[in-house]
N, C-alpha and C positions, 0 to 999 in steps of 0.2 A: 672405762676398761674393767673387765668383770677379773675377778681374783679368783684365779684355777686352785691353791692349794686350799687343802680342809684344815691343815693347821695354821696358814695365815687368819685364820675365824678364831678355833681354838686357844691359838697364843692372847689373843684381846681381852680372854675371859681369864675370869677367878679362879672358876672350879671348872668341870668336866663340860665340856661341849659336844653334842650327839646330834646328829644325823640320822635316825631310825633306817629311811628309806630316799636316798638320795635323788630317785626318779622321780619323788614325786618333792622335790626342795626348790622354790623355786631359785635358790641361790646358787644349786646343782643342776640340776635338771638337765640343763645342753654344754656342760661340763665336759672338757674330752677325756677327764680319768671316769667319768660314768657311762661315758656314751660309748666310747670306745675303752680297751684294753687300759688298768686291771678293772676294769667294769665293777666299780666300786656302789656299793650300793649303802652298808651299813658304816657310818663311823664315829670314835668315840675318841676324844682328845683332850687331853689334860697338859695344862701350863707347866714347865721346869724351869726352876728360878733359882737362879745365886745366891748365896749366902745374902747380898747386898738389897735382894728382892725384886734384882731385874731379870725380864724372863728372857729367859739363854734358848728356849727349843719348846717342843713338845713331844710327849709320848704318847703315842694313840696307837689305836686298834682298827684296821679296817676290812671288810668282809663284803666277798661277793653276793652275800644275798642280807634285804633287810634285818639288821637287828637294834635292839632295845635291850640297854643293858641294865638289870635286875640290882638290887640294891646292893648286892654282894658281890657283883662283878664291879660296881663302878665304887666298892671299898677298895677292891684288890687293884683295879686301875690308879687311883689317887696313892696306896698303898706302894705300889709300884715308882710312881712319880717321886712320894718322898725319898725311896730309895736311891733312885739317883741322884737326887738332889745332896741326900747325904756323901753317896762316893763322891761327888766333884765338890762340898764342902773339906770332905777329908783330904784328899789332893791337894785342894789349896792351902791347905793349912798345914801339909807337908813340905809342900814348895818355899812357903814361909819362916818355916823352922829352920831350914836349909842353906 
């Protein structure tokens, strides 16, 4: 059975998982988020992990036409990741004080 989500891939990894051009992946390619409606073509996903180190979700980016994301967009992506990682660190650690 072939795995529809792009961040069930993403979550597996370390750091940033990309997809440049989904049409031509063959792990995409007959995909029904590509084939069909949001006809997904570019994506980029980064692992969000709990204080404890288990990973809770991911935050990505996906885009109808191919992209490749530059060294500075996939700072700001990972950059982004920390940050949420910090608000649900701070949460918990409010709910604890509590």
């Amino acid at each position: 059975m072939a795995i529809l989500a792009f961040c069930d891939h993403a979550i597996q990894q370390d750091g940033i998982y990309e997809v440049v051009n989904a049409l031509d992946d063959p792990l995409f390619a007959e995909n029904p988020l590509v084939t069909g409606a949001p006809h997904i073509r570019g994506y980029a996903g980064v692992p969000i992990r709990l204080p404890s180190g288990e990973k809770l979700g991911t935050l990505c980016a996906i885009h109808d036409a191919p992209m490749k994301l530059d060294q500075p967009a996939r700072d700001r992506l990972a950059s982004l990741a920390r940050m949420v990682e910090n608000l649900i660190r701070d949460r918990i650690d409010s709910r604890e004080q509590t």
